[in-house]
DRENKOLPA-526003 format. One record per atom (N, C-alpha, C): residue number from 1; residue in three letters; atom name; z, y, x. Coordinates in nm, 3 decimals. Layout:
BEGIN
> NUM ALA CA Z Y X
...
***
This chain:
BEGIN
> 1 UNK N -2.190 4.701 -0.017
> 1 UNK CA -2.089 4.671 -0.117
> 1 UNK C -2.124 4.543 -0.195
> 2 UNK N -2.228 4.548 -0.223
> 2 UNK CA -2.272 4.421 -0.326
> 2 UNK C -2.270 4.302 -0.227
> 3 UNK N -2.280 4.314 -0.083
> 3 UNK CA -2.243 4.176 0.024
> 3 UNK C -2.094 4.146 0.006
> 4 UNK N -2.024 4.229 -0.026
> 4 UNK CA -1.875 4.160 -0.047
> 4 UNK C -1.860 4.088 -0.149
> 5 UNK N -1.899 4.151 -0.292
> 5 UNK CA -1.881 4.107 -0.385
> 5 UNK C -1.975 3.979 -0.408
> 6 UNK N -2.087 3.943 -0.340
> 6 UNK CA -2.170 3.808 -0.320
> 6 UNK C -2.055 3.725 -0.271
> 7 UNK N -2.000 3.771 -0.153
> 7 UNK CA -1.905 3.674 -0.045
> 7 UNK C -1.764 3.622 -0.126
> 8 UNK N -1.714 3.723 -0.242
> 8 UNK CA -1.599 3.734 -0.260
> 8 UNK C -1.646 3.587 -0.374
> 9 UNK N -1.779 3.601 -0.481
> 9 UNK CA -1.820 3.513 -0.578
> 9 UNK C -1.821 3.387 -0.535
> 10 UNK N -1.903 3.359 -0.393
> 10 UNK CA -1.946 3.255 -0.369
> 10 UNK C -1.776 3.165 -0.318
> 11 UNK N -1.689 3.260 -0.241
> 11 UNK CA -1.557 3.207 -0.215
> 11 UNK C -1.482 3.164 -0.311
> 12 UNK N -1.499 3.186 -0.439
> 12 UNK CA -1.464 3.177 -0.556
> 12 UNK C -1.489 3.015 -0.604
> 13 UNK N -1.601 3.007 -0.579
> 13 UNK CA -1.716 2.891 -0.639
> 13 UNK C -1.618 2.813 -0.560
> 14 UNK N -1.668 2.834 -0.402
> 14 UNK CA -1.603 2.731 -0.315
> 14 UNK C -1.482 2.712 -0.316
> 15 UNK N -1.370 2.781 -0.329
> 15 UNK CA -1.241 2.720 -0.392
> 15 UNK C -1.190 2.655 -0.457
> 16 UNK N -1.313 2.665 -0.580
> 16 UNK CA -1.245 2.634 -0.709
> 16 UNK C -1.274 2.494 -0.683
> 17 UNK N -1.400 2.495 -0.626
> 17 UNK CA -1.446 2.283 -0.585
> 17 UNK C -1.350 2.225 -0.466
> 18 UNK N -1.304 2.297 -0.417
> 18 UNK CA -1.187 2.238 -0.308
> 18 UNK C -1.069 2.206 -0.340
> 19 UNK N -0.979 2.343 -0.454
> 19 UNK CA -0.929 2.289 -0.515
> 19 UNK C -0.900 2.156 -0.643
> 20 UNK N -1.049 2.141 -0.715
> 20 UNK CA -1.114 2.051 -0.733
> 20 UNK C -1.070 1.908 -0.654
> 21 UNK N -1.105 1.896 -0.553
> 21 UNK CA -1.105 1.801 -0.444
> 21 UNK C -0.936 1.794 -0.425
> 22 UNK N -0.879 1.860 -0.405
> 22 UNK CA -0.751 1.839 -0.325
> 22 UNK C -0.629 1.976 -0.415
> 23 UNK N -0.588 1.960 -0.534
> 23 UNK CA -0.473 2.013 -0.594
> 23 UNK C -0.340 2.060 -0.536
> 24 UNK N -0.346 2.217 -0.521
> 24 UNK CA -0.261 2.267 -0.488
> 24 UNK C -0.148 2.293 -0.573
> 25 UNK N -0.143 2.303 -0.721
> 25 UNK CA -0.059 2.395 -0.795
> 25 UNK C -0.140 2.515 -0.843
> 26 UNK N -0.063 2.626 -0.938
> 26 UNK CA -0.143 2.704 -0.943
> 26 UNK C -0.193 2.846 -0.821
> 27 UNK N -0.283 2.894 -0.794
> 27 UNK CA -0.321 2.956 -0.739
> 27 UNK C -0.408 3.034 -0.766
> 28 UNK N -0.394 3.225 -0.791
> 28 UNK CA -0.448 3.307 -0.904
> 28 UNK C -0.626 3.294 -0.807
> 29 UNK N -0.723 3.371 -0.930
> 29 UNK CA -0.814 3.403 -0.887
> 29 UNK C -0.880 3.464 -0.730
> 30 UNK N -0.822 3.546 -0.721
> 30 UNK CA -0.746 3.594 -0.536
> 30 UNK C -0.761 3.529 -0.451
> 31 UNK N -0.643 3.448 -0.475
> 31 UNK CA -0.614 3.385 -0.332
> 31 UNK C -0.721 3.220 -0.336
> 32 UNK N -0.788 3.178 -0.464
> 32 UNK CA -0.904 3.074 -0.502
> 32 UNK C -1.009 3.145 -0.375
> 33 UNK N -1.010 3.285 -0.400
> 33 UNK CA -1.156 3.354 -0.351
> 33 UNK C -1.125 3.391 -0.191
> 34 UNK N -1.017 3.370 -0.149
> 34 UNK CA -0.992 3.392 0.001
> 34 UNK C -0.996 3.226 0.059
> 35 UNK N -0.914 3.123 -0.034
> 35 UNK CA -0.960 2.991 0.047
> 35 UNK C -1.055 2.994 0.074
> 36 UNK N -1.147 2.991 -0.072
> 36 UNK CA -1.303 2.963 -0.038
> 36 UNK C -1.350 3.068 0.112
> 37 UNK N -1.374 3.203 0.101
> 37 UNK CA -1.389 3.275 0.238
> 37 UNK C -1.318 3.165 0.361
> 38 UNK N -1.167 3.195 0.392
> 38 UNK CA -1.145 3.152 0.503
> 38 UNK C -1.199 2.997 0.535
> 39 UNK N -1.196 2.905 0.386
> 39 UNK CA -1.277 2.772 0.407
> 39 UNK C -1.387 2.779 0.467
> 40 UNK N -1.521 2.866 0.443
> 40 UNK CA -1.625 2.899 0.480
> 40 UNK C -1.637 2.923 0.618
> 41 UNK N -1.530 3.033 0.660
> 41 UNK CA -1.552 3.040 0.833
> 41 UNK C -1.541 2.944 0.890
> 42 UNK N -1.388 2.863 0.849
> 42 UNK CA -1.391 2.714 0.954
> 42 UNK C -1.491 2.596 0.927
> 43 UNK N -1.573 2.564 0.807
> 43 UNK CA -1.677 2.496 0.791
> 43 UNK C -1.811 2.564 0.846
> 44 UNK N -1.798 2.703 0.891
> 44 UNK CA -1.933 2.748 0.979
> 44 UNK C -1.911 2.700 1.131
> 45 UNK N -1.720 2.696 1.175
> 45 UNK CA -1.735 2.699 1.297
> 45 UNK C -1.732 2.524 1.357
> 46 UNK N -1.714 2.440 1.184
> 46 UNK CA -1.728 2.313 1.229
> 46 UNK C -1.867 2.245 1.283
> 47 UNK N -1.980 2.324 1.188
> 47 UNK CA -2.092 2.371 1.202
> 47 UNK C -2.158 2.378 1.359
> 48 UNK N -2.093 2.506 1.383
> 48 UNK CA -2.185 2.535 1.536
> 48 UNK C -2.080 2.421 1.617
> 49 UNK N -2.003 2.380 1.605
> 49 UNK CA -1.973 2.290 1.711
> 49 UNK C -2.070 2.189 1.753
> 50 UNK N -2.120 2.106 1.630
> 50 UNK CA -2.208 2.031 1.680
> 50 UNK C -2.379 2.035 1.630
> 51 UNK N -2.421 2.172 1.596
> 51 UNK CA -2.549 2.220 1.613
> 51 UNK C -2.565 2.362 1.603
> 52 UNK N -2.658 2.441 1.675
> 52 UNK CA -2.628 2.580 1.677
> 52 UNK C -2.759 2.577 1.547
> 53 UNK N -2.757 2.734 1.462
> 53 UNK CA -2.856 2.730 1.342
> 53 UNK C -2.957 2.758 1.444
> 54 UNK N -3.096 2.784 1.381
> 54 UNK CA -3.199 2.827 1.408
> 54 UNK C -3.190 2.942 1.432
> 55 UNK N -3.293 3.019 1.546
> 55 UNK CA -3.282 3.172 1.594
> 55 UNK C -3.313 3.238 1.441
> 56 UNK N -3.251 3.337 1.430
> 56 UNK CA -3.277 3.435 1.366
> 56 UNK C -3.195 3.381 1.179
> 57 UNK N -3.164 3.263 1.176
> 57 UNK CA -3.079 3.199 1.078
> 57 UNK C -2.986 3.307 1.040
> 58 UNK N -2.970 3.318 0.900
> 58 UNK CA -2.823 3.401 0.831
> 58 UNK C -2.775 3.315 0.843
> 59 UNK N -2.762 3.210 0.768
> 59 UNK CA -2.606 3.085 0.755
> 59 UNK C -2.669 2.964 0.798
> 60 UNK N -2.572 2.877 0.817
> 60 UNK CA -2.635 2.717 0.888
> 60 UNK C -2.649 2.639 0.766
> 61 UNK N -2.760 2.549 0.767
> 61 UNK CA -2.806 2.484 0.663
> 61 UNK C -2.697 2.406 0.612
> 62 UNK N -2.601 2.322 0.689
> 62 UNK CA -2.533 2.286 0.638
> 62 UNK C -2.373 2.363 0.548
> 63 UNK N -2.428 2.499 0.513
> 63 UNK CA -2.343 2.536 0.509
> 63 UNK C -2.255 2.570 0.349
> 64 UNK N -2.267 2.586 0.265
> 64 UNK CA -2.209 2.483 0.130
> 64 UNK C -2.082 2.358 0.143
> 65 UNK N -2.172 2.272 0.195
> 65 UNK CA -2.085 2.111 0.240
> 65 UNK C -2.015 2.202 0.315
> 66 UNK N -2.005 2.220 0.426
> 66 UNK CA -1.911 2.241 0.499
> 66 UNK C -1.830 2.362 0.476
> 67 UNK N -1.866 2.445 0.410
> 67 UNK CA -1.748 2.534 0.354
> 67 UNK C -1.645 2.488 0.258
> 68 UNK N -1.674 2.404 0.205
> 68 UNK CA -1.618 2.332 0.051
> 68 UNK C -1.510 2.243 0.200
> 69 UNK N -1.605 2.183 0.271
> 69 UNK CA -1.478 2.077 0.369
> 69 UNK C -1.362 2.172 0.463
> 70 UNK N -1.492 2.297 0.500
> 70 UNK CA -1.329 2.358 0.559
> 70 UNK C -1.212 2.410 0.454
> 71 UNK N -1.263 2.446 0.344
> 71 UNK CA -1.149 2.483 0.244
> 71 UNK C -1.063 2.369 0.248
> 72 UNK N -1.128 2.216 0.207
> 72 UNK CA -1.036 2.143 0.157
> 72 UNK C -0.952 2.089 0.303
> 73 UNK N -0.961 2.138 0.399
> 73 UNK CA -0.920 2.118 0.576
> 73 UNK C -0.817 2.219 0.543
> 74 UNK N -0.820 2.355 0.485
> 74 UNK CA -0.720 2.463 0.484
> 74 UNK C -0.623 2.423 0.362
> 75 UNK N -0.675 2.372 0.246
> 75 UNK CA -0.585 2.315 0.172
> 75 UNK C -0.487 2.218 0.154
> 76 UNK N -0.518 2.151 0.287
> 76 UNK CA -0.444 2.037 0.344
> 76 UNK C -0.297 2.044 0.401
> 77 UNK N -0.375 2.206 0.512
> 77 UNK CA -0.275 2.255 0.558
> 77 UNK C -0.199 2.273 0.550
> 78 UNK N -0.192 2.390 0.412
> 78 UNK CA -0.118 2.476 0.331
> 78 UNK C -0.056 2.412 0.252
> 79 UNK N -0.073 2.300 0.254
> 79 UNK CA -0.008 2.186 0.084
> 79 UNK C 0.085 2.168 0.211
> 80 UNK N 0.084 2.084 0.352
> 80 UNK CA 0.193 2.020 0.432
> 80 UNK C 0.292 2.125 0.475
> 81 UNK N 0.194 2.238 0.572
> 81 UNK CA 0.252 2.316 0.625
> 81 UNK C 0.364 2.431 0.544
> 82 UNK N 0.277 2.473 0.449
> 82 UNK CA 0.375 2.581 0.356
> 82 UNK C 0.470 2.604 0.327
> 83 UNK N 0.522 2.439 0.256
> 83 UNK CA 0.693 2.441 0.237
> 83 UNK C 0.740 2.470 0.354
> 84 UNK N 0.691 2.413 0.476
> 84 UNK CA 0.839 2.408 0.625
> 84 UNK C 0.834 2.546 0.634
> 85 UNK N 0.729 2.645 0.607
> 85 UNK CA 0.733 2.778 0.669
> 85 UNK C 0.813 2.836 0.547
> 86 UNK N 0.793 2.793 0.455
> 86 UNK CA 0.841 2.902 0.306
> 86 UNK C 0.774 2.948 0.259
> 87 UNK N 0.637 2.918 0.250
> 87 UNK CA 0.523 3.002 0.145
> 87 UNK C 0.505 2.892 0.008
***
């Protein structure tokens, strides 16, 4: 339980600096703490593309920077894509 609530904090952090970086409008606490998460996966998988971590590694060193870049990669999205869909 306390691994979610680490994951849910740290997605938090990382949102809030992405949003930071690249201004969406408002966007509640929530959905700040799911960019940051879903930012995180695609900055892990930008990650192993071009280095795998070390055996036995929890997270890839570069992984901070590149969660903050995949957020602001998903925020990009969501700023272009959103209106055409209706969100």
């Amino acid at each position: 339980m306390l691994n979610w609530i680490w994951t849910f904090i740290v997605g938090i952090v990382i949102g809030v600096i992405a949003k930071w970086i690249m201004p969406v409008g408002h966007v509640g606490w929530i959905m700040t703490g799911i960019i940051g998460i879903v930012g995180s996966f695609i900055g892990g998988f930008i990650a192993r593309l071009f280095s795998k971590p070390a055996d036995g590694a929890l997270v890839h060193p570069a992984g901070i920077l590149l969660s903050i870049v995949g957020a602001v990669i998903l925020l990009f999205v969501w700023r272009y894509v959103g209106p055409a869909i209706g969100v």
